[in-house]
DSSP file (Angstrom, degrees, kcal/mol; ACC not computed):
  #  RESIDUE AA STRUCTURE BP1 BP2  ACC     N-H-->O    O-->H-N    N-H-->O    O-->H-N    TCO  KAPPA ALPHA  PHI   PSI    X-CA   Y-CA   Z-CA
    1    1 A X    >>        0   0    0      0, 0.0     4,-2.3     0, 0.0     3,-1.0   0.000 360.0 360.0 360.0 -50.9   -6.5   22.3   -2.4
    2    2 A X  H 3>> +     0   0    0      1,-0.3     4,-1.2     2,-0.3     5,-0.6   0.744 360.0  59.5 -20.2 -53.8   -4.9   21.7   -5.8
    3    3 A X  H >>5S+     0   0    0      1,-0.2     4,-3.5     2,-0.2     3,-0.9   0.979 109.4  43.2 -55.7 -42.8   -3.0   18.6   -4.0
    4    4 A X  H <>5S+     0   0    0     -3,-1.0     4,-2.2     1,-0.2    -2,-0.3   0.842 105.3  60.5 -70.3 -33.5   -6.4   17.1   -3.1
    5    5 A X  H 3X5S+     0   0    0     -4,-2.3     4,-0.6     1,-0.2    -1,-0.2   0.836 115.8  34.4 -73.1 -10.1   -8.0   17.7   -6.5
    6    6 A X  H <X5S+     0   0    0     -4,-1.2     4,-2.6    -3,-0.9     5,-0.3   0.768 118.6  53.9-107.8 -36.2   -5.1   15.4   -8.3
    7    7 A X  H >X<S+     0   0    0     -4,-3.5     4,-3.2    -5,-0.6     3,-1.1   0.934 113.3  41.0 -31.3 -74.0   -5.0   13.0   -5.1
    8    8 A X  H 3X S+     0   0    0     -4,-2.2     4,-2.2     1,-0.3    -1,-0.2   0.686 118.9  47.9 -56.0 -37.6   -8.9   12.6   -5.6
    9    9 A X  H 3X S+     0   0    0     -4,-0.6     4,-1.1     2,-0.2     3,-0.4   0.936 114.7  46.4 -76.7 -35.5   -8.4   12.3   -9.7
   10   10 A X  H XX S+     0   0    0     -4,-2.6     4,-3.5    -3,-1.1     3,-0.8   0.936 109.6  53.5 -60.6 -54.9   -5.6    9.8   -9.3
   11   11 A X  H 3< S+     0   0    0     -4,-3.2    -1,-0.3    -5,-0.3    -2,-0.2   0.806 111.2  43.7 -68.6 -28.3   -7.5    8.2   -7.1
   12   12 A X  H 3< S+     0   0    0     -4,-2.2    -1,-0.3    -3,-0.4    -2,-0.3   0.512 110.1  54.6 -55.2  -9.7  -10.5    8.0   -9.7
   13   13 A X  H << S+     0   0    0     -4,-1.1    -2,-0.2    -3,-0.8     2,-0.2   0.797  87.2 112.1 -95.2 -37.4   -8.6    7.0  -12.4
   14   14 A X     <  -     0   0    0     -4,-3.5     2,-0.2    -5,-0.2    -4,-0.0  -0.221  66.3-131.3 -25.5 101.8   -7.1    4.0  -10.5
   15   15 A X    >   -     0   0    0     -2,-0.2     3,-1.3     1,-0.1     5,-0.4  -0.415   8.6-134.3 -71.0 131.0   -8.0    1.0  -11.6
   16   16 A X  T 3> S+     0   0    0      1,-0.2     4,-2.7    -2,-0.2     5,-0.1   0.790 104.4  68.1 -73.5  -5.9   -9.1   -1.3   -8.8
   17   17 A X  H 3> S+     0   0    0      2,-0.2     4,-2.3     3,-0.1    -1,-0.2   0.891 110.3  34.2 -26.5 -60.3   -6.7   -4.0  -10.5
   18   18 A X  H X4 S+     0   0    0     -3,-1.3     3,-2.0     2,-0.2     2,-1.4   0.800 111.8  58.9 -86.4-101.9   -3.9   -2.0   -9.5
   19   19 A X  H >> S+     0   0    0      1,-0.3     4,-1.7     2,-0.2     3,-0.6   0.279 113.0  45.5 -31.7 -39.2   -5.4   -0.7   -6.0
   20   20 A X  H 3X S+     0   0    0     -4,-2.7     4,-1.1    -2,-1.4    -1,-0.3   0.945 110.0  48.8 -91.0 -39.1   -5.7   -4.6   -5.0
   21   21 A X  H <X S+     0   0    0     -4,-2.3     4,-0.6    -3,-2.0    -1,-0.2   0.546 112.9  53.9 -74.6  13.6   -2.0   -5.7   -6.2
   22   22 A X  H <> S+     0   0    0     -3,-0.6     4,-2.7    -4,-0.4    -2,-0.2   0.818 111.0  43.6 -94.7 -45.9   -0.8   -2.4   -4.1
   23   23 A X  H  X S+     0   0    0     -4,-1.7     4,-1.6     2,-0.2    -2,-0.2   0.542 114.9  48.0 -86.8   1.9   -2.6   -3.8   -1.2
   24   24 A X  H  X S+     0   0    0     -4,-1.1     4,-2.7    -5,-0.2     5,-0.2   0.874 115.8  45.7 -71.0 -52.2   -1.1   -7.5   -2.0
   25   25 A X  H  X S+     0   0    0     -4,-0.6     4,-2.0     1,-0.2    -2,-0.2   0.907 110.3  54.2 -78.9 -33.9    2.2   -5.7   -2.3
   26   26 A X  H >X S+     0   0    0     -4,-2.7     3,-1.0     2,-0.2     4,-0.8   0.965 114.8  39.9 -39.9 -84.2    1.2   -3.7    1.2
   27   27 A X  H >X S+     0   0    0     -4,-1.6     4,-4.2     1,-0.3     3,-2.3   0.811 114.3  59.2 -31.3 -61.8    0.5   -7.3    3.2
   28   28 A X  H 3X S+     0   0    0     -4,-2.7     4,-2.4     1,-0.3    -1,-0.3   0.807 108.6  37.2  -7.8 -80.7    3.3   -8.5    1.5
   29   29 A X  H <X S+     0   0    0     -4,-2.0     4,-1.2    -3,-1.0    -1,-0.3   0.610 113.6  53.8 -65.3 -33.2    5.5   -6.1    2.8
   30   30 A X  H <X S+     0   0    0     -3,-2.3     4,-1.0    -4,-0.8    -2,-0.3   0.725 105.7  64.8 -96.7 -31.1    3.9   -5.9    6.6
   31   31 A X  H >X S+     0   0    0     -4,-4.2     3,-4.4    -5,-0.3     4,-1.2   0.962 107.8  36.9 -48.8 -81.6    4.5   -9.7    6.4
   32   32 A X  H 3X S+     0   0    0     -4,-2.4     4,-1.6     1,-0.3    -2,-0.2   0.600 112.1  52.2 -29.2 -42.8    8.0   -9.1    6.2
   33   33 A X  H 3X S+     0   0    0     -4,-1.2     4,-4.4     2,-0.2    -1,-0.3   0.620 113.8  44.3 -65.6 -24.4    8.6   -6.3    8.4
   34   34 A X  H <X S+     0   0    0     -3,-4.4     4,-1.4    -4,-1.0    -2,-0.2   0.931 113.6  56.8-106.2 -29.6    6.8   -8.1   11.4
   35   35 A X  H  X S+     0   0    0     -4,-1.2     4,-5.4     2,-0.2     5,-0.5   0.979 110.7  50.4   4.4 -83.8    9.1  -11.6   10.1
   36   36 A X  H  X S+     0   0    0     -4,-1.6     4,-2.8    -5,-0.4    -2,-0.2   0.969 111.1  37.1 -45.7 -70.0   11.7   -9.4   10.7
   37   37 A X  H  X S+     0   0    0     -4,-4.4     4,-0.7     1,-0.2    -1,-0.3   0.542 111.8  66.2 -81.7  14.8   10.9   -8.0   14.3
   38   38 A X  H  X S+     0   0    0     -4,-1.4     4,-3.0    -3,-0.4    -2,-0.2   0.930 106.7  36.3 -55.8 -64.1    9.8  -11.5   14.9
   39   39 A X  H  < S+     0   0    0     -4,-5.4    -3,-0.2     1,-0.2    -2,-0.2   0.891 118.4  54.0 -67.2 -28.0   13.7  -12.8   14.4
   40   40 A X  H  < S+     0   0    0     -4,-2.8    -1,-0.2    -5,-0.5    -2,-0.1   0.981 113.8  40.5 -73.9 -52.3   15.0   -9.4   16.3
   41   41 A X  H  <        0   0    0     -4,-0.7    -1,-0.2     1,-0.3    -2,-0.2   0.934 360.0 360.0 -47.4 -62.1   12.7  -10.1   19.4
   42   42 A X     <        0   0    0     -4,-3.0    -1,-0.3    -5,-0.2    -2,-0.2   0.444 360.0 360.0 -60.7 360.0   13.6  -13.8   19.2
């Protein structure tokens, strides 16, 4: 439980600045990867 209770504070203390350049850096990052098995398929 103790994992969940710092998850859950982290996750309140997050600012949604940073939550939205994490999910920039996310896309970002699944851009590349699918790029990537684009050229291996091709």
């Amino acid at each position: 439980p103790s994992a969940g209770i710092a998850l859950s504070r982290m996750a309140a203390e997050a600012r949604p600045d940073t939550l939205e350049d994490m999910g920039r850096r996310g896309q970002a990052l699944a851009n590349d990867v699918a790029d990537r098995m684009g050229w291996l398929s091709a």
